[in-house]
C-alpha positions in Angstrom: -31.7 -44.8 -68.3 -32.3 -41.1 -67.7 -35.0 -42.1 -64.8 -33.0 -44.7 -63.5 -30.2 -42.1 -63.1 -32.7 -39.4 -61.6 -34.1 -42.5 -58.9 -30.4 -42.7 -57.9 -29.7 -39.8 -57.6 -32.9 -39.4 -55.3 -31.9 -42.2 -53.0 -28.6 -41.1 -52.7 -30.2 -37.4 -51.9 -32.9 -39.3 -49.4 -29.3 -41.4 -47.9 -27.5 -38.4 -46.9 -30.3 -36.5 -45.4 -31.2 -39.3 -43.0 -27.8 -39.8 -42.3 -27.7 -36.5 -41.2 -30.6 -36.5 -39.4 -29.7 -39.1 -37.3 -25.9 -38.1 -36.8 -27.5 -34.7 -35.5 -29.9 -36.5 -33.1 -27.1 -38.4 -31.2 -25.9 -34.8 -30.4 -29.5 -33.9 -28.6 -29.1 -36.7 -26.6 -30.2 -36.4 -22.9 -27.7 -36.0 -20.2 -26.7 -39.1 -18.5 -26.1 -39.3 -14.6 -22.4 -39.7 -15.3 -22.2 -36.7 -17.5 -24.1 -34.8 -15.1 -21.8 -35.8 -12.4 -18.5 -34.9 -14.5 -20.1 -31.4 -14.9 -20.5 -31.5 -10.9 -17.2 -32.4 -10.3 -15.8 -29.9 -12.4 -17.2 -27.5 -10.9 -16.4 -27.9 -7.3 -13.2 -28.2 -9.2 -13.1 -24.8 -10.3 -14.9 -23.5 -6.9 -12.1 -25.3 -4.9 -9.3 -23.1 -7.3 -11.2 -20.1 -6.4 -11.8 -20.9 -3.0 -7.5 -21.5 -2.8 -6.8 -17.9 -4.9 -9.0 -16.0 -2.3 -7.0 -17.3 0.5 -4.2 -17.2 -0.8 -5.1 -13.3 -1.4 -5.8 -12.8 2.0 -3.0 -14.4 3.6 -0.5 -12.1 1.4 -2.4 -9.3 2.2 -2.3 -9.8 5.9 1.0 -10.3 5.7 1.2 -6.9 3.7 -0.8 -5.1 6.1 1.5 -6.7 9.2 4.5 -5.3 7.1 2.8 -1.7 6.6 2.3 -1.4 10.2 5.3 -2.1 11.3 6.9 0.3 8.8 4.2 2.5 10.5 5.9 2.0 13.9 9.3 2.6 12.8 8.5 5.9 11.0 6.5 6.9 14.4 9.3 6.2 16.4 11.5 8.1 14.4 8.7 11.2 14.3 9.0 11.2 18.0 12.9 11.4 18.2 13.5 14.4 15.9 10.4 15.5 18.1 11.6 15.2 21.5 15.2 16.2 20.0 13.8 19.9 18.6 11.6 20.5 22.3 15.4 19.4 23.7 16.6 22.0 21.1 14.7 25.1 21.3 14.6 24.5 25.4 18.7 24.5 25.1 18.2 27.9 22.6 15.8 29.3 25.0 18.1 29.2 28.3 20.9 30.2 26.3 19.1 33.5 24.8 18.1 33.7 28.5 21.9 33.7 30.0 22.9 36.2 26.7 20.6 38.7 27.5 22.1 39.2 31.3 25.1 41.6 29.4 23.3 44.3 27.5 26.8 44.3 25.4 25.9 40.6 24.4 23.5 41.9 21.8 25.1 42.3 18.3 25.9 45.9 19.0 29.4 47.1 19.1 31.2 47.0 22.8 31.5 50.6 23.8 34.7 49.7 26.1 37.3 47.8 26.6 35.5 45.6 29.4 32.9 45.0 27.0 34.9 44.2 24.5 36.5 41.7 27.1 33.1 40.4 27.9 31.9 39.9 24.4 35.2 38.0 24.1 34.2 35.9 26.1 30.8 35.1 25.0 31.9 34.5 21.4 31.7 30.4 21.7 28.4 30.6 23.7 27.1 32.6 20.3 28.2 30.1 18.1 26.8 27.6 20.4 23.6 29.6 19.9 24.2 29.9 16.0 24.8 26.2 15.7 21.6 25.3 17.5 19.4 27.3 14.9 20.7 25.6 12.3 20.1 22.1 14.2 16.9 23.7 14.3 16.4 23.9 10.8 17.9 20.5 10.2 15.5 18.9 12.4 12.5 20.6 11.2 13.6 19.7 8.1 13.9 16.3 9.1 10.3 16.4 10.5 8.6 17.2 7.6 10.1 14.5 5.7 9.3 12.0 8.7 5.6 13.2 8.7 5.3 12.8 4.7 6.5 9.5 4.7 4.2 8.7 7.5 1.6 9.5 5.6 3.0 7.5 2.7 2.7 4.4 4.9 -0.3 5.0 6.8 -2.0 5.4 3.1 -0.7 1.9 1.8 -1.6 0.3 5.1 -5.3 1.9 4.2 -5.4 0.6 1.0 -4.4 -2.7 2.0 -6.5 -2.8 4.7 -9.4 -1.7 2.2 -8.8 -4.7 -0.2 -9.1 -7.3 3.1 -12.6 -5.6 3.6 -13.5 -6.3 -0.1 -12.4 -9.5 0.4 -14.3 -10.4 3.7 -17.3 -8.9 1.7 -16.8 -11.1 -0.8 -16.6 -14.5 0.9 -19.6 -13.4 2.9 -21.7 -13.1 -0.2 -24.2 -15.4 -0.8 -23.3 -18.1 -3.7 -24.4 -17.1 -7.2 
């Protein structure tokens, strides 16, 4: 009984093997022209999804850089303003100091008499004139700094979108891995 047990126990041992055996052989199985054709199709599949992102990319990035450059206008156009507004400026100080310094009394010395003092009178509201055009001066100068740092703000984004749109022209122009 013991040996009839043992035999048993030996087939059953023998069974399982070559069921395993073959259960792991049906895995190793070549590819068949349909499988290989599913793996095709997938992917031109996934090439296709890529192909759509890049594009995608680019389009918003053109877009971007259309955006950019048009900020880039408007910043410019400001720039030039407060430009053309401080030569208009200092050309309006200039011919004012000009006309002042026809009366030697117009300086900020004391009038020594009375028609001096008449004068000086009388040149008060062009010296404020002249006071308030400094500090338009300053405004605007002021104003140009800012419109210059923002302009390079701008022109910086527009560089580094224009940069990514060269990696990406780079990209579709290199040869399939």
């Amino acid at each position: 009984m013991r040996k009839s047990v043992h035999s048993i126990a030996i087939l059953g041992i023998v069974a399982a093997l070559l069921l395993a055996a073959s259960v792991s052989g049906q895995g190793r199985q070549p590819a068949t022209p349909t499988d290989e054709l599913l793996t095709e199709v997938r992917a031109l599949r996934a090439d296709i999804n890529n192909a759509a992102k890049s594009e995608m990319r680019a389009q918003l990035l053109g877009m971007r850089l259309q955006l950019q450059e048009q900020r880039i206008g408007v910043v410019s156009g400001q720039l030039a303003e407060v430009q053309e507004r401080l030569r208009a400026n200092a050309q309006t100080q200039a011919t004012l100091a000009s006309q002042l310094k026809v009366f030697p009394w117009a300086a900020d010395a004391a009038p020594q008499d009375d028609v001096a003092e008449g004068f000086a009178q009388i040149l008060a509201p062009f010296k404020a004139q002249q006071a308030e055009l400094e500090r338009a001066d300053q405004r605007l100068k002021n104003e140009e700094a800012e419109l210059q740092r923002q302009l390079a703000v701008e022109q910086s984004r527009w560089a580094g979108f224009n940069a990514q749109i060269e990696e990406l022209e780079r990209a579709a122009a290199a040869p399939p891995r």
